[in-house]
N, C-alpha and C positions, 0 to 999 in steps of 0.2 A: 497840806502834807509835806509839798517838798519846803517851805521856811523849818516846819520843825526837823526833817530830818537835816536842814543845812545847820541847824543851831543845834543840835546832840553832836554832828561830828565835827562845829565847832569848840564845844566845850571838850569834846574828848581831845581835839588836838591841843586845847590848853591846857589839860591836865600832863599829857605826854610830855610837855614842855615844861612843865612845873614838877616831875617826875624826878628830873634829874638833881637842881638844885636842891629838891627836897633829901634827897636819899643823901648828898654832899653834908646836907646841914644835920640829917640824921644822925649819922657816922661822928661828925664831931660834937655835937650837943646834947645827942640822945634823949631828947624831947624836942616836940611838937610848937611850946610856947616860943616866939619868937619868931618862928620862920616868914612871917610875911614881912616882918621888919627885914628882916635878914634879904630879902629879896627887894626891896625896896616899894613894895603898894602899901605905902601908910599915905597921910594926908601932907601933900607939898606946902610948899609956901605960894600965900597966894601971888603973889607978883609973878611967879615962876609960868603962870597960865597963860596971859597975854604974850607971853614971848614964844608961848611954845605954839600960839597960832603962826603968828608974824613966820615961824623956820617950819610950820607946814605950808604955807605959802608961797616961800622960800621952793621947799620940796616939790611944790606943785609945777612952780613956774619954771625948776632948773626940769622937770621930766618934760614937762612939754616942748620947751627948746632941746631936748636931747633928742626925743622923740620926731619933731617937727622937720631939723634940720639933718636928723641924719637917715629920715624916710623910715622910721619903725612905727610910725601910727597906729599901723594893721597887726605888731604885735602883741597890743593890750586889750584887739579880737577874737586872739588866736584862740582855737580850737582846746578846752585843760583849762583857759584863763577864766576867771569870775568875768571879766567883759564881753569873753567870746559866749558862755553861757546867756548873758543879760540879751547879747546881741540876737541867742533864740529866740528866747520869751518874751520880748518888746520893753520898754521898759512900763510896766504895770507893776501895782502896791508891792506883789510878791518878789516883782527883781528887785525892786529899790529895800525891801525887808532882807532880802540875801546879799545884797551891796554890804549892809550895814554891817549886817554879822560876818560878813566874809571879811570884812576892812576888817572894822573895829575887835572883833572875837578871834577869829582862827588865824587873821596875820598879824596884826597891830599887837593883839595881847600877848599872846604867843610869843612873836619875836622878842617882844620888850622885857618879858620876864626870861628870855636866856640870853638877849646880847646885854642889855642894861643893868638887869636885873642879878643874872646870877653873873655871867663870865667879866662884863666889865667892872662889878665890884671887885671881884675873886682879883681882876689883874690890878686895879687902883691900889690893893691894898697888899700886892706883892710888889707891886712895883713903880709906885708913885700914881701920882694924877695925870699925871701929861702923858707919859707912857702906858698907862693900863687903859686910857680912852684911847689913845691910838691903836693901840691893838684891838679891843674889841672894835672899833669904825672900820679898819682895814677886815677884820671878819666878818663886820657885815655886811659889807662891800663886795668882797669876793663870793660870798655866800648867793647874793643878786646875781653877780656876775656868772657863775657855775647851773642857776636857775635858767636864766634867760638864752645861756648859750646851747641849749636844747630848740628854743623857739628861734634865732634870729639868725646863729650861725655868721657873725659879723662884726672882729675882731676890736674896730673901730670903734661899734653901739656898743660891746663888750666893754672896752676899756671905758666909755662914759658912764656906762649905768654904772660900772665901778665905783670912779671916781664920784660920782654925783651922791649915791646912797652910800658911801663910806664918809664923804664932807657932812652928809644930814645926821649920820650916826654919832659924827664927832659931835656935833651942835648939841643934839639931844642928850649925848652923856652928860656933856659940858652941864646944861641948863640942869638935869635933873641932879649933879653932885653939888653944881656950883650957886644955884639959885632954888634948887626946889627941893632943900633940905633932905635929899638921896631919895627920894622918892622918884619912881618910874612912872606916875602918873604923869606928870607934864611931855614926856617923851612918846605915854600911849597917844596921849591928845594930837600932840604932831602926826605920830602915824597914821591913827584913825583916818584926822583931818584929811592930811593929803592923799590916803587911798582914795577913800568915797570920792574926792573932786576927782583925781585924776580918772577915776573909771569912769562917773557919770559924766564926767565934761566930753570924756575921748568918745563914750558910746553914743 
């Protein structure tokens, strides 16, 4: 019972998220046809895949030395976090069935179709490539950082998680405009990836 209610208020939170750029593409298209192009979930280029492991790996291994060395281990515990949850229920079929859909569904997809998907296209295309992925990276960055600074309280782990999910966000724009034919699928794959490791490794 609790996987299916974790996966309806995963899909609901992807819809919320899918919400916005929809109503965007609404307004100036007024039709329906196109909007997933428009957002980028078509099919990438295959090359674009193995590299989006290699910068979830990348991801995994810059949180754990963030994490490690700056003594926040016990924040991907905490009490609200899908780790601190698993960390009730032991890890059995149904955590590791809620890992999945918590990474891959309500953060991974979620995130990707409004930093990647809607606002880093929206900036690419106001205002170059180099520039429209830096702003969407720096919003997604702070975005972690306004998240975390509820649990950690610790201006230091603040400014890293920063830094660290703003560099991963630039990769993934990078890779999904510059190699995976604008598609936000190789950029879910990164995120996916390195949730699920980073939770089950840390839990």
């Amino acid at each position: 019972m609790i996987v299916l209610i974790t996966l309806i208020s995963a899909s609901i939170q992807v819809a919320i998220f899918s919400a916005i750029p929809l109503i965007f593409y609404l307004v100036k298209n007024k039709k329906i046809t196109g909007f997933l192009k428009y957002i980028g979930l078509i099919k990438p280029e295959r090359k674009s895949i193995p590299i989006s492991i290699v910068i979830a790996l990348l991801y995994f291994g810059g949180s754990w030395l963030v994490y490690w060395k700056l003594g926040l281990l016990d924040t991907l515990r905490a009490e609200g976090l899908v780790g601190g949850a698993i960390q009730q229920m032991g890890l059995c079929v149904n955590a590791i069935l809620i890992v999945l859909i918590k990474s891959m569904v309500a953060t991974a997809m979620s995130e990707e179709i409004l930093f990647r998907g809607f606002l880093g296209k929206r900036f690419i295309n106001l205002i170059g490539f180099s520039y429209g992925n830096l702003l969407q990276s720096i919003l997604f960055g702070l975005m972690h950082g306004v998240l975390f600074w509820g649990i950690i309280r610790n201006m230091v782990g603040i400014t890293a998680i920063v830094l660290l999910t703003g560099t991963i966000g630039y990769l993934m724009g990078y890779i999904n405009e510059k190699v995976g034919n604008g598609s936000i699928v190789p950029s879910w794959i990164t995120h996916s990836l390195a949730n699920v490791m980073t939770i089950l490794f840390f839990i």
